[in-house]
Every structure is written in structure tokens, then in C-alpha cells.
N, C-alpha and C positions, 0 to 999 in steps of 0.2 A: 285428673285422677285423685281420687279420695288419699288424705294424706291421715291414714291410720297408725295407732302404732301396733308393734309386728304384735304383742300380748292381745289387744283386742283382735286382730284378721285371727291368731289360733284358736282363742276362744271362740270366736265368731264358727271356723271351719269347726271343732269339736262339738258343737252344740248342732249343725245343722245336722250332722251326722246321727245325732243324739234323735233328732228330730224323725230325719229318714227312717232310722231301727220302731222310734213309737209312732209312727205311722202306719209301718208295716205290722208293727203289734195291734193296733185298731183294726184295719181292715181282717185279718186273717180273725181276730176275736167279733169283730162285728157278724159277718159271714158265716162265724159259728155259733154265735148267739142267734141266727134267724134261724138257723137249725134246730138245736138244740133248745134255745126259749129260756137258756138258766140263769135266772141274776145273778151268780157271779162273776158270768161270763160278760153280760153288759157290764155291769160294774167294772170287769180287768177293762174292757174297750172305754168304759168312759174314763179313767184313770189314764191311760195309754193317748188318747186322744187329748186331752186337758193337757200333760205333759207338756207332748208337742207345743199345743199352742200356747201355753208360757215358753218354754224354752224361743221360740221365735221372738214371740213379745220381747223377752232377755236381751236377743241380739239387736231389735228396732232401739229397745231403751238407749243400749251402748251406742248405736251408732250414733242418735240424736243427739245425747250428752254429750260425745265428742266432737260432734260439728259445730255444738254449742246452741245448738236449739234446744233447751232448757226447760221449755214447757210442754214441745213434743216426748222429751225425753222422760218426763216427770209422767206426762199421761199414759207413754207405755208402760212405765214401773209402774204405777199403779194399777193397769188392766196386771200387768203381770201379775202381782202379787198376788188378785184377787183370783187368776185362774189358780195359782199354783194351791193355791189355798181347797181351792174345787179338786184339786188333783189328790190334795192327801187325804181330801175326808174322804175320795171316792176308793182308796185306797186301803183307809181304817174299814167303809164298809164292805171290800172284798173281802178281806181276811175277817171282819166277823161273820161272815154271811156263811164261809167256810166252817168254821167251830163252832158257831153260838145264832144256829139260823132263825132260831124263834127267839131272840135276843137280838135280833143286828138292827133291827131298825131304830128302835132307844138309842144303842150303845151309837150308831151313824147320828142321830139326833143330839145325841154327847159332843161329839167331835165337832161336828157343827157349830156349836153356840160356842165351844172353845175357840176353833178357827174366825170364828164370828168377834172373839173380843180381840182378838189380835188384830184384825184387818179396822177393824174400829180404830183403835189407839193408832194405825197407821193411816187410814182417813181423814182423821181429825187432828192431827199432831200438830201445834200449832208453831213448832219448831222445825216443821220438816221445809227443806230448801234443796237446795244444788249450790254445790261449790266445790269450784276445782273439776269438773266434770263428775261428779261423784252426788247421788242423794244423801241429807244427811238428816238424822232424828235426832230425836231426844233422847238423853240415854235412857228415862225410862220405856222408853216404846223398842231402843236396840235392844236393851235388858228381856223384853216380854219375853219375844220366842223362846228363849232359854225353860220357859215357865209356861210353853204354850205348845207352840210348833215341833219342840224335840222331842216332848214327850207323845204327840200323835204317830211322828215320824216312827217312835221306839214302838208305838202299839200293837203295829202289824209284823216287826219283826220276831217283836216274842209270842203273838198267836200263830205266825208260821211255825216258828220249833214248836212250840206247846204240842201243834197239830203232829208235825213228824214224829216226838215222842211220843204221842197215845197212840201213832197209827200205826209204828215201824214194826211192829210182829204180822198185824192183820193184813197192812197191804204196805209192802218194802218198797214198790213205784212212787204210792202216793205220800210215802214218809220222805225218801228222796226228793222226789217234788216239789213239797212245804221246804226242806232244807236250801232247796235250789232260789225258790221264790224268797224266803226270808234272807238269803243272803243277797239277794238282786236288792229287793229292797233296803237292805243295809248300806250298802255301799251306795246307791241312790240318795239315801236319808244322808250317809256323811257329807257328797255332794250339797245337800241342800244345806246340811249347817255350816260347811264351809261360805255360801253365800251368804247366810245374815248372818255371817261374823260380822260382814262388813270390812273385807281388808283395803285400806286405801292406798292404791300404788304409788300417790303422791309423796305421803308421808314415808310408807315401808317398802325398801327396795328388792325387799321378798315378798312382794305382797303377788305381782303378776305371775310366775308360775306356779304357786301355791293356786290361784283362782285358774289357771290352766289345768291344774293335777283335779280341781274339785269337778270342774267341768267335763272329764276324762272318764270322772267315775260315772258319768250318766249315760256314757256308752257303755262299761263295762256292766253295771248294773242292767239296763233296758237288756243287752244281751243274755244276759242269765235270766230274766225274768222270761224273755220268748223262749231262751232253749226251756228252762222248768216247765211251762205250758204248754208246749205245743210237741218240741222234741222227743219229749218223754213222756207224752203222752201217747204218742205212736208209737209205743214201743211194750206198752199194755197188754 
């Protein structure tokens, strides 16, 4: 039997979970994307979809790292990163596609070559290793996201409200709705900056439930983003 410690099996059991809820967010947005035909609705399913398969990547990376396969582990963090990266731009482009539909595909093009420099610096970091079970960078490449990834992750939050304030007289569903999805995605985003902090359990003995609380948010978020869309949408 795998001698795990109990901080990776929770994260590991919190994420699959995470996993489960945006899978079933895909297929129910896929199914109604063949219906309906609307790019926001592929969009929410490719966002919901890409999740997923970082979030698993996440748990392949950990498990490898700690069995001490090193370069399996480094090669799922790297697919990781590079899906999660697909995930938020696919994310920036729902919520433009919402507000600013004859604008989203630039403003997605935007987000792109941002996400594009990030995963670059992490590509090619010539400092990037494994030690202690753990990847480690440069601090200019930990530093980026802060100047990269936070601010995409913040994009879609403040075009959700934006959208619930111009809409809450015209239509009070679809104002709620935007509030529902921007806060799904909020708590999502905190989740993800909780991950490139980069908290190392080795060093900090608060570091493992804090990385369990961040991981926790990606169910609470994924669940509010399926009830805002689909819940309350039946209720129209």
C-alpha cells in the first residue's frame, strides 16, 4: 500500500471531487451547447472540461513527486500548468463573450499572449528543479503570476458583477446569475492563487491545511458556477 501522507490522500479525495462536479458541468454545458449553438455555452464547457483535466494532472503530479519519481512528476506539473492556463483564458473568454461580444475575441487574444508569457517563463526557467518533493523556480518566474495569472483570474470576476449591475433592473434572473457566476469564479481564482503561492509543507507546518482549504474552494466554487447556470436558469 502507497505510504501517503494523510495532507496529500485529502487533497487528492478534495480535487477528485472538484473533478466529478466539472465534469458534470461539461457534459450538461456540452449537450446544451449542441442545442442551443451559443459560444458561451462551449466556452463555459471548454473552461469546465480543461479544469477537470488539470485538477487530475494536480493529483498525478503529487502522487509522482512523492513516490519520488521526479520527472514523471515535473512532466505532469508541467501539462498541468499548461491546461490550467487553457482553463482561464477559456474563462476570460466566457465572460467577455457575455458583455463585450463584438470585443471578446481580441480581449481572449489578450489573455492568451499574457497566459502565453507566464507559461513561457515557466518552460524555460533554468532554475526550475524538484526538491523535497516539491517543484521549485526562480523567484522571478514565482513573482510572475502575481503580474500575470491574478490579474486574468480577477477579469472575469469584475465582468460578472459589471454584467449583474447594468442588468439587475432589466432582467433580476440574469443579474443574480452574473452574481452567482462571479462569485463561483472568485472563490475558484482564490483557490488557484492559493496554489502559486507555492506553500511548502516541508518548510511551513501550516502550509498542508491551508493547501486543503484552497483545494476545497474548487468545490465550492465549481458548485456555485453549475447552480448560477443551469439552476437558475430553470427557473426563468
Amino acid at each position: 500500500m502507497l505510504d501517503l501522507p494523510i495532507e496529500d490522500l485529502l487533497s487528492a479525495g478534495v480535487i477528485l471531487i472538484a473533478v466529478i462536479i466539472n465534469a458534470a458541468i461539461f457534459i450538461k454545458s456540452y449537450k446544451s451547447w449542441r442545442e442551443n449553438q451559443l459560444t458561451q455555452t462551449l466556452l463555459f464547457a471548454l473552461t469546465a472540461i480543461f479544469m477537470a483535466i488539470a485538477m487530475l494532472l494536480l493529483v498525478a503530479e503529487r502522487l509522482f513527486l512523492t513516490l519520488g519519481d521526479n520527472d514523471l512528476g515535473m512532466l505532469f506539473g508541467l501539462i498541468a500548468i499548461t491546461v490550467s492556463g487553457f482553463a482561464v483564458v477559456s474563462i476570460d473568454s466566457f465572460s467577455f463573450n457575455i458583455v463585450f461580444p463584438k470585443k471578446y475575441k481580441v480581449l481572449t487574444v489578450f489573455s492568451a499572449c499574457i497566459e502565453a508569457l507566464y507559461l513561457g517563463f515557466w518552460y524555460f526557467d533554468p532554475a526550475r528543479r524538484v526538491e523535497s518533493g516539491e517543484i521549485i523556480l526562480s523567484d522571478l518566474t514565482e513573482l510572475l503570476p502575481f503580474f500575470t495569472l491574478v490579474p486574468l483570474l480577477v477579469i472575469p470576476v469584475i465582468v460578472f458583477f459589471y454584467y449583474a449591475i447594468k442588468v439587475r433592473n432589466e432582467s433580476p434572473v440574469s443579474s443574480k446569475r452574473s452574481w452567482v457566476l462571479g462569485g463561483g469564479v472568485a472563490i475558484i481564482s482564490a483557490g488557484f492563487i492559493i496554489e502559486i503561492v507555492g506553500l511548502d509543507p516541508t518548510t511551513q507546518p501550516w502550509a498542508p491545511p491551508v493547501i486543503v482549504f484552497g483545494r476545497t474552494l474548487f468545490i465550492i466554487g465549481a458548485l456555485l458556477l453549475y447552480w448560477g447556470l443551469f439552476r437558475l436558469k430553470s427557473k426563468e
